[in-house]
VOGU-3710 file (C-alpha; in Angstrom, 3 decimals, decimal comma):
1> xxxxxxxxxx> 0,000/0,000/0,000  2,765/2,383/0,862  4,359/1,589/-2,198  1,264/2,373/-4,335  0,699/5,695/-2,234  4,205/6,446/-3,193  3,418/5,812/-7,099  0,759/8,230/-7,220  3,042/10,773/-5,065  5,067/10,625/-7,515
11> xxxxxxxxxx> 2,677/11,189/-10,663  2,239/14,094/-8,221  5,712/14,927/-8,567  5,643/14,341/-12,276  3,127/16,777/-12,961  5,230/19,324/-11,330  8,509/18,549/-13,382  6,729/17,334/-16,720  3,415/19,722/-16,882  0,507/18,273/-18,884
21> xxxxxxxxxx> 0,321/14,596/-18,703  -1,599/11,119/-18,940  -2,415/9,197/-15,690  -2,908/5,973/-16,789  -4,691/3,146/-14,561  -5,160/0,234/-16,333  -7,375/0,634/-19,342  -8,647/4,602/-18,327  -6,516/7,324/-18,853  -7,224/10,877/-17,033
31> xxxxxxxxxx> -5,395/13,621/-18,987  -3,754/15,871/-16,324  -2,649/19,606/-17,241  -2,244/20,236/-13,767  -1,326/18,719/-10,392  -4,876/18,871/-9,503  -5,982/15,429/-10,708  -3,172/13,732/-9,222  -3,089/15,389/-6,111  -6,813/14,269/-5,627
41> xxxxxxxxxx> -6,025/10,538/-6,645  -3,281/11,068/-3,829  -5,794/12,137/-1,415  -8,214/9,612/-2,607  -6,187/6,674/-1,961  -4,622/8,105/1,075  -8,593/8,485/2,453  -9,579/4,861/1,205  -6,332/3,776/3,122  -7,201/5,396/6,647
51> xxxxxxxxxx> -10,907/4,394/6,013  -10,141/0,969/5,861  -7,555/0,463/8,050  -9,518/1,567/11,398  -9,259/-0,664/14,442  -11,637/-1,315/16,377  -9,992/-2,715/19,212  -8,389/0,064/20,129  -9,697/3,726/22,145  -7,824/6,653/21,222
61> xxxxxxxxxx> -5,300/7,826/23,603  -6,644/9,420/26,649  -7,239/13,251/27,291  -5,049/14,799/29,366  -6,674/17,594/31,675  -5,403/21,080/31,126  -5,649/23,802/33,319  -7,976/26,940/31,931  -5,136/29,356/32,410  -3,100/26,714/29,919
71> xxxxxxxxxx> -5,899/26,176/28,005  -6,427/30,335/27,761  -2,258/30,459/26,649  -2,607/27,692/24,232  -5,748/29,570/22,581  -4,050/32,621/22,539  -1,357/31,883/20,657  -3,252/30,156/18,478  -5,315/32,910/17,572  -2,371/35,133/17,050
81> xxxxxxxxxx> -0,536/33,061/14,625  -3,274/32,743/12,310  -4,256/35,767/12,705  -0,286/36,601/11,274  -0,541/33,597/8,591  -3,183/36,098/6,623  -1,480/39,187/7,439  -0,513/39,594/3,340  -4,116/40,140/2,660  -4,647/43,434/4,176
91> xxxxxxxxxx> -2,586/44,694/0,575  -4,978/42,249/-1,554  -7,777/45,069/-2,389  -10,450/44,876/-5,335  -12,115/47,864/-6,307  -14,825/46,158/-7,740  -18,027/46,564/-5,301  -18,977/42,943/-5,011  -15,312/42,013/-3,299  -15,998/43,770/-0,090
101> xxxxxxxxxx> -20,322/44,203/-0,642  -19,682/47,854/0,199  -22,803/48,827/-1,764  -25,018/46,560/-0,206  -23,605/47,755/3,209  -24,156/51,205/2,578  -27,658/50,502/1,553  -28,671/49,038/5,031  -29,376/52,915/5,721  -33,105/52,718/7,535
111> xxxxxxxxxx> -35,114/50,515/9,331  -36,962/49,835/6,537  -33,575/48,632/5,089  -33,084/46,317/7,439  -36,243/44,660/7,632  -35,662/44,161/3,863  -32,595/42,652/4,476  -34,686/40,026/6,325  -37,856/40,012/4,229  -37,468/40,157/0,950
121> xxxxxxxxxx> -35,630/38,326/-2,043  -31,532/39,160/-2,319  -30,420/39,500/-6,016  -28,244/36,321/-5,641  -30,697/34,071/-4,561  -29,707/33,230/-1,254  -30,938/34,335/2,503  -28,362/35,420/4,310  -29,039/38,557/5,841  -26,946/38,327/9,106
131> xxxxxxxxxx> -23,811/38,364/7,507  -24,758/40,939/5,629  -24,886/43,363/9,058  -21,351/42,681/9,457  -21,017/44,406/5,758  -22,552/47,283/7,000  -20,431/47,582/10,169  -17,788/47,304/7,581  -18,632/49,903/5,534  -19,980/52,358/8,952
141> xxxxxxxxxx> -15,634/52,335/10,014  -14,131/51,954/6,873  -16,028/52,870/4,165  -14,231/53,028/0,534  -11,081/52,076/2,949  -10,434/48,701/1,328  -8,463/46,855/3,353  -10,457/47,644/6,170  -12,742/45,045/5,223  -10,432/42,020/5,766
151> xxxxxxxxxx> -9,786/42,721/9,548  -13,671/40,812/10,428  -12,732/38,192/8,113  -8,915/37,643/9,687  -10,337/37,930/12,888  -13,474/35,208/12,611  -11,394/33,036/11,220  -8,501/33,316/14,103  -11,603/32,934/16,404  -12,899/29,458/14,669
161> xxxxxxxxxx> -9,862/28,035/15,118  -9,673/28,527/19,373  -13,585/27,218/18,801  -12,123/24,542/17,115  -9,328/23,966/20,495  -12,482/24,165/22,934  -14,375/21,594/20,745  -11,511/19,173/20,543  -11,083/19,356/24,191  -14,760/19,008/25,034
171> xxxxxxxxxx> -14,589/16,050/22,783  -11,728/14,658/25,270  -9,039/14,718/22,568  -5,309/14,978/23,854  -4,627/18,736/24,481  -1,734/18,003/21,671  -4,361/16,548/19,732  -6,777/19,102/19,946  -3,878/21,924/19,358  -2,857/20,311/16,361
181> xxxxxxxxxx> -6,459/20,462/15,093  -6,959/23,880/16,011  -3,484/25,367/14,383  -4,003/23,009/11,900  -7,435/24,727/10,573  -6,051/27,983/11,176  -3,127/27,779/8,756  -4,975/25,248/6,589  -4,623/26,174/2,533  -7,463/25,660/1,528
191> xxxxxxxxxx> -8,954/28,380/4,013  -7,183/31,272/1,575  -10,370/32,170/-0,505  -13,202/32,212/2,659  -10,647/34,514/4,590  -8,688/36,678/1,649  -12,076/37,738/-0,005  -14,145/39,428/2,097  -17,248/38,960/0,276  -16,566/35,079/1,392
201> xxxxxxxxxx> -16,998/35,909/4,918  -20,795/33,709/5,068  -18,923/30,659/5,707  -16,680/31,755/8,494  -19,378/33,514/10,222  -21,715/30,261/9,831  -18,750/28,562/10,838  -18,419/30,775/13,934  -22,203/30,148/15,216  -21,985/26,289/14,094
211> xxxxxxxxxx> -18,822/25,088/16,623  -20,692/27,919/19,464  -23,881/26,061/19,003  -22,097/22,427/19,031  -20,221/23,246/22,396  -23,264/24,549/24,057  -25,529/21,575/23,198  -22,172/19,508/24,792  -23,142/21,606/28,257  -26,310/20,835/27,813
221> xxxxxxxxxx> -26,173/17,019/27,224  -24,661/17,281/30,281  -27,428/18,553/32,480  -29,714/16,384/34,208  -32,303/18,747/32,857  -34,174/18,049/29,483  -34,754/22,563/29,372  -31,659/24,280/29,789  -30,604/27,570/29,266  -27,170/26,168/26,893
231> xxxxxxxxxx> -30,230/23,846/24,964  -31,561/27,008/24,496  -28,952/29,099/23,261  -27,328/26,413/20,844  -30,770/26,257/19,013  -30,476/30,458/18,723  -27,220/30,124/17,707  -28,196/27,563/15,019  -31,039/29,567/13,924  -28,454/32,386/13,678
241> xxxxxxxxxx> -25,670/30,492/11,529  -28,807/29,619/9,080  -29,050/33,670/8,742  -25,485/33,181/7,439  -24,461/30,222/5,089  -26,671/27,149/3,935  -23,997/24,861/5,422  -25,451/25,576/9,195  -28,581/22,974/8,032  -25,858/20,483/8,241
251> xxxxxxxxxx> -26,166/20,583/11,803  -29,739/19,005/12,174  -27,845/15,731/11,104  -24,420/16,194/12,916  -26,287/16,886/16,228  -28,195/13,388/16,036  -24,801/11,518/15,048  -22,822/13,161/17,799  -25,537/11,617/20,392  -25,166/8,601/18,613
261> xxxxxxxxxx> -21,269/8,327/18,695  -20,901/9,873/22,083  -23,733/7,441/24,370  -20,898/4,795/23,044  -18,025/5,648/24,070  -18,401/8,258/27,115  -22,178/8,470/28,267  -22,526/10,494/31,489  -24,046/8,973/34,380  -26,987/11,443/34,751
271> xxxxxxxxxx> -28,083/13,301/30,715  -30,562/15,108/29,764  -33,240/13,531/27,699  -31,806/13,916/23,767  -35,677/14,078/22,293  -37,152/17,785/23,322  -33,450/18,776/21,805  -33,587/16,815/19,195  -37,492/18,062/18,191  -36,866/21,762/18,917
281> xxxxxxxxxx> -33,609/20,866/16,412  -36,237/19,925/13,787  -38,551/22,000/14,394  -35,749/25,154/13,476  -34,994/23,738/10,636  -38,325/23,012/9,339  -39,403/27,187/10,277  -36,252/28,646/9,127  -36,606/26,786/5,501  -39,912/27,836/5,909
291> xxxxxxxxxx> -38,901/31,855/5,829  -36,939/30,757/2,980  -39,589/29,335/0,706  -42,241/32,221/1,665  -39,525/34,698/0,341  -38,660/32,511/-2,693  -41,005/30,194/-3,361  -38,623/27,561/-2,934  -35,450/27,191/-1,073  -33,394/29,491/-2,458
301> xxxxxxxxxx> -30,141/29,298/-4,175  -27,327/30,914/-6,897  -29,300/32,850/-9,489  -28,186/35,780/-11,621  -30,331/37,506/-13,692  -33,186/35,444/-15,207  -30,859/32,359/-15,310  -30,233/30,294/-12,328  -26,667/28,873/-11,810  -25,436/25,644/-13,364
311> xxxxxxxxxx> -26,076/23,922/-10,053  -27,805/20,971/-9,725  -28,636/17,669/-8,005  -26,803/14,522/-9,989  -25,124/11,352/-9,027  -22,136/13,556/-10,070  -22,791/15,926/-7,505  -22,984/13,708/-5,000  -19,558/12,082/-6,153  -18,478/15,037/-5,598
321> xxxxxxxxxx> -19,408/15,494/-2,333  -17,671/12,233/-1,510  -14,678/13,073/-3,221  -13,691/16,676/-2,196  -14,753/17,283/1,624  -11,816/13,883/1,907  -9,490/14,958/-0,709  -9,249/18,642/-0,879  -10,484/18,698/2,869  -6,651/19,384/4,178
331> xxxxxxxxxx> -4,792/20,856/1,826  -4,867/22,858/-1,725  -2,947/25,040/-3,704  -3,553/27,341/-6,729  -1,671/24,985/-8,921  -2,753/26,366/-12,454  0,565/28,263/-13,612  2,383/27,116/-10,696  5,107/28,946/-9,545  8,717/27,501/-8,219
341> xxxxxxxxxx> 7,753/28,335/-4,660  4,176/26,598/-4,810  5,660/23,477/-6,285  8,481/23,341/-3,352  5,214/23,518/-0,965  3,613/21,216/-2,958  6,587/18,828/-2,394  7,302/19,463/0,672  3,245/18,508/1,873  3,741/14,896/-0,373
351> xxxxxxxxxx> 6,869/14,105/0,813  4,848/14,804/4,806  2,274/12,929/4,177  4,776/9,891/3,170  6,799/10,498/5,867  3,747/10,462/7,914  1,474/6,984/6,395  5,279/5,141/6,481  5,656/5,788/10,265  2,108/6,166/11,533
361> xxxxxxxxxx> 0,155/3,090/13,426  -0,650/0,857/10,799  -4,457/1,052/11,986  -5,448/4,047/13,348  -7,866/5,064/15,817  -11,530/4,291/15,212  -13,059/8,129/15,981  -10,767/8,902/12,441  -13,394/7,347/10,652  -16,155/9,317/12,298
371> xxxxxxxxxx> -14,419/12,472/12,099  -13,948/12,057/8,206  -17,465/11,095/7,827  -18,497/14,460/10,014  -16,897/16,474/7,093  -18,636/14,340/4,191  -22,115/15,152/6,491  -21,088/18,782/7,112  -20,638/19,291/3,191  -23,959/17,891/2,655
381> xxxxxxxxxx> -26,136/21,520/2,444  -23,555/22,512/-0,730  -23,439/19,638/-2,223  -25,168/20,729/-5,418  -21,991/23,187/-5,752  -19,119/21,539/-4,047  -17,836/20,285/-7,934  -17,233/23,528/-9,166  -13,768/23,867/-7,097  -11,227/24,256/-9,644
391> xxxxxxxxxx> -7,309/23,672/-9,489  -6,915/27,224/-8,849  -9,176/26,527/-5,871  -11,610/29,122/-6,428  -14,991/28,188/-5,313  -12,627/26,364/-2,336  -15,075/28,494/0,389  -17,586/25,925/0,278  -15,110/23,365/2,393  -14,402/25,984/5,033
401> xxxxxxxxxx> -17,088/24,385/7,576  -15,978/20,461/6,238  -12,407/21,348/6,905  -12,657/21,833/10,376  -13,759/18,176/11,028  -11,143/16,943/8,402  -8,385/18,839/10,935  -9,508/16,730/13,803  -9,227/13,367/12,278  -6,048/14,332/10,859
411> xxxxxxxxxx> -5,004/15,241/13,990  -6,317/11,803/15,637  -4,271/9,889/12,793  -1,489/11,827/13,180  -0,991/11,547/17,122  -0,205/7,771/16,970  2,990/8,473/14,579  6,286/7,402/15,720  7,097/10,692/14,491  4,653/12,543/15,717
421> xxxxxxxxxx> 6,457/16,374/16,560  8,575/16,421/12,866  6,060/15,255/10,935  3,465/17,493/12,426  6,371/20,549/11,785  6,362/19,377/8,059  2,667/18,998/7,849  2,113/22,072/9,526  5,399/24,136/7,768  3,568/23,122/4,457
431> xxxxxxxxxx> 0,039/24,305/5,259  1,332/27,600/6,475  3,675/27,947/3,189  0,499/26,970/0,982  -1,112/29,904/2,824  1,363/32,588/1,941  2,211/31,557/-1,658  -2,084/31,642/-2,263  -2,390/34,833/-0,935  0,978/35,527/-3,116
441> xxxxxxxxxx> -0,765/34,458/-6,422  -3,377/37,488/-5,814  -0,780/39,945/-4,997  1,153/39,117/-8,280  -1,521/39,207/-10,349  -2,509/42,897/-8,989  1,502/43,831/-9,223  0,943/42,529/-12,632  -2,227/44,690/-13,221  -0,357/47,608/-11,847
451> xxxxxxxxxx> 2,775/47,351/-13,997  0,666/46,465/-17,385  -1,487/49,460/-16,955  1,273/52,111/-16,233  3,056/50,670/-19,317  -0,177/50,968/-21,533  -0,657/54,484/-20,015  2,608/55,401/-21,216  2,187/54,436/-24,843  -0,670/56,555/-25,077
461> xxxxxxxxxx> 0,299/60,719/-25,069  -2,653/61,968/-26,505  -5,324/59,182/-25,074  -7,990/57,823/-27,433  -12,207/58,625/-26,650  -12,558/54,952/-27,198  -10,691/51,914/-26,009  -11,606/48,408/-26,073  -10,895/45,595/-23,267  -11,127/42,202/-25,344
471> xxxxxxxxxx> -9,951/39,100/-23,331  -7,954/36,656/-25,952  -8,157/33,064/-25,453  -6,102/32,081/-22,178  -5,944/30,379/-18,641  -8,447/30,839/-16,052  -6,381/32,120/-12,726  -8,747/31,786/-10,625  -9,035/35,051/-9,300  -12,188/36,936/-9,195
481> xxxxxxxxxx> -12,970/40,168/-10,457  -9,448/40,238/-12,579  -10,772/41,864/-15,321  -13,151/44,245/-13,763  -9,492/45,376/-11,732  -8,041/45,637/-14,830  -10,452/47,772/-16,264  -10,217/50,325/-13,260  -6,600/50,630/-13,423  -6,671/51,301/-17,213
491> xxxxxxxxxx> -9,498/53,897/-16,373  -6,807/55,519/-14,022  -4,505/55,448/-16,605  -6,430/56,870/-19,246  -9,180/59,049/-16,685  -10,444/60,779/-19,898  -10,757/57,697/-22,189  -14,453/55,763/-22,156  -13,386/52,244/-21,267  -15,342/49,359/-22,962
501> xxxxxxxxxx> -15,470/46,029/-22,492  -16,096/44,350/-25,473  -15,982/39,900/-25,487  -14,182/38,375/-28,411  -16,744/37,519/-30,983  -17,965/41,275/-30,863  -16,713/44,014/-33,260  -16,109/46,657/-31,439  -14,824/49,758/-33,253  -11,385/51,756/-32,273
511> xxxxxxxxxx> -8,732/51,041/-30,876  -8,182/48,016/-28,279  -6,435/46,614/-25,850  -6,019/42,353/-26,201  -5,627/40,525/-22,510  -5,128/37,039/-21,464  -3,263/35,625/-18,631  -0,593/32,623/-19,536  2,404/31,226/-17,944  4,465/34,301/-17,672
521> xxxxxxxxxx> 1,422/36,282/-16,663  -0,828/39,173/-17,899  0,074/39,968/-21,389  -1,409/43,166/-22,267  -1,164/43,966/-26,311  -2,154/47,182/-27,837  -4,088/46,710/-31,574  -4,985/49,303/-34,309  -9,019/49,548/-34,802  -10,896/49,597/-37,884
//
């Protein structure tokens, strides 16, 4: 097994060195441009591997009690460093209005606003007025102050991850254990696009209410009382994380499973009863969808315009969800044009996880398998979506909630290595790295954007009336709202210019400006009009 784990580490290796290439298995061959593909079959064999390799004979190792005052140090610092792992993003600024929701901020101006906000239909489709608040606190301190906007975003996220410590702890993991998982989420990868883009920020405040709600139903399964006043305020903060993100219905199912799984292996002598809980759970869910489908007529989801978004219910959808909470769960990487630095990281994270499978127990503990199948459970609500992450990770958001059971079972696996402290430096040394060079991949591209424009500005003395913005054929980077940045720069550039933006099967008259975005970056080409 270790053998064939190091195989397809290899073809991950391969598609570093060589670029675009065949996997081949037998009779079906996957054509690969990028290490995305192989980097999933990685993940996808390294997940079958754990899966089925779970002993049952065996409890995990036993919690070790730690003071609050440790407890308060551990969460602390913590906070702090990933608070500093996302400290590039504060210079990663869009001007277009939909990257911070600025505009819908400043139109939560009256009360009659705000009831709106609650009551009627949002242009995108979805119901999720309570994060939109924190876009108007936003935009009440900062205003047209862009980076303002990332400091909620840095900051929820730092907080989920000391939720994530408390959880672990109150789930009686080791205090290592449950520090791994918590540092673990905080510098994890695949976090970059819920916590660089602002816009993003539904899923880490849904994330945020979801872990406050699970620990507070944990005090309350603890009461001898079936009404209690944590019962009570884990179903507001439910209800409240459903005002955020779509992912907080996952937590109708993940409540019942965590009764299940906890009565076996640590049931306290004196519970409260698990059924007025359990029905006021429901019975949340059922009014909260409710509000949804009197607004909509339905339940809601992506729409723009008159044509609703290519999401949809499919046996392919739901192979997705399968596939990507497990494989793309832990780690990711921009890996479309990859730079030298990414594919070191890239290396470096393989070459852990080898390290890691070749000196770990060879069956791990059982709760690994229920932590992994937490995440598949948690990803249920986007589901429809989940398969439009691409291998520059964008749409990667939608695993943010997921991830954070994915870090504790890694973190359970990882605690029985012979190896445990270097291999969790090289695990952890490669999620952090994965962090910076995503948030790098933005700040090149708007370096790029800066350079291309001045250079274009330059060529033009006397500027035309006209200009034309036509996109060439090219590489998707993965960034959103390139071109509309783009265009605003070259409107600096050229203030007294009207700036169109014309697709590539139009004819648009005068002069224009040809972009697309390939291996050496943004080319930017001036052409002669008719």
């Amino acid at each position: 097994m270790l053998l064939l784990l190091s195989l397809l580490a290899l073809n991950v290796v391969a598609s570093l060195v060589a670029g675009e290439h065949p996997i081949v298995l037998g009779s079906f061959s996957f054509p690969a441009r990028t290490p995305f593909k192989p980097l999933l079959l990685f993940h996808a064999f390294l997940a079958v591997l754990l899966l089925s390799s779970i002993r049952r004979d065996r409890e995990p190792l036993a919690a070790n009690s730690t003071s609050s005052k440790n407890l308060l140090r551990i969460g602390v610092s913590i906070g702090a460093l990933t608070a500093l792992a996302y400290l590039p993003s504060f210079w990663v600024n869009f001007h277009e209005l939909d990257w911070t929701h600025r505009h819908n901020g400043a139109g939560i101006n009256s009360w009659n606003a705000f009831w709106n906000l609650f009551s009627k239909a949002q242009p995108d489709g979805m119901y999720r007025p309570l994060a939109f608040l924190s876009f108007w606190l936003d935009y009440q301190v900062f205003g047209d102050t862009l980076w303002g906007y990332h400091l909620q975003s840095v900051a929820i996220h730092s907080a989920n991850a000391v939720l994530l410590l408390l959880l672990a702890q109150k789930l009686k993991l080791s205090t290592w254990t449950a520090s791994f998982a918590a540092i673990l989420f905080g510098w994890a990868a695949i976090h970059f696009e819920a916590v660089l883009w602002p816009a993003a920020r539904f899923d880490l405040l849904a994330t945020t209410f979801l872990l406050l709600s699970i620990l507070l139903w944990l005090q309350h399964r603890q009461s001898e009382k079936a009404y209690s006043w944590a019962g009570a305020g884990s179903l507001g903060l439910y209800v409240l994380a459903t005002l955020c993100k779509e992912t907080a219905y996952s937590l109708v199912v993940l409540i019942p499973i965590l009764y299940w799984v906890l009565n076996r292996s640590d049931r306290p002598r004196e519970q409260a009863d698990p059924r007025p809980y359990l029905l006021a759970l429901a019975l949340c869910t059922v009014a909260m969808l409710g509000v949804r489908y009197s607004i909509y007529h339905g339940i809601g989801g992506y729409a723009y315009g008159t044509a609703a978004a290519s999401a949809s219910f499919s046996f392919r959808s739901l192979y997705h969800l399968l596939l990507y909470p497990l494989t793309y769960g832990g780690f990711g990487i921009n890996n479309v044009f990859l730079h030298w630095s990414g594919a070191a990281v890239l290396f470096l994270y393989v070459a852990g996880v080898l390290l890691w499978y070749w000196r770990a127990d060879s069956r791990p503990a059982r709760n690994l398998g229920f932590f992994l199948g937490m995440a598949v459970v948690a990803a249920i609500p986007v589901f429809p979506v989940i398969g439009w992450l691409q291998p520059t990770l964008q749409h990667s958001r939608h695993l943010y909630w997921p991830s954070a059971w994915i870090a504790l079972g890694l973190a359970v696996a990882l605690e029985r290595s012979r190896l445990r402290l270097p291999i969790a430096a090289l695990f952890l040394g490669a999620q952090l790295l994965g962090v910076f060079y995503n948030q790098s991949v933005y700040l090149r591209a708007l370096a790029e954007i800066e350079g291309q424009t001045t250079r274009i500005g330059a060529q033009f003395p006397h500027p035309p009336q006209r200009l034309n913005l036509v996109r060439e054929a090219g590489e998707e980077n993965g960034i959103f709202y390139y071109e509309s940045e783009l265009a605003h720069r070259l409107s600096q550039e050229l203030p007294h210019t009207e700036l169109r933006i014309c697709s590539a099967e139009q004819h648009c008259e005068g002069q224009t400006l040809a972009w697309k975005v390939d291996r050496s970056g943004l080319q930017l080409t001036r052409r002669s009009g008719d």
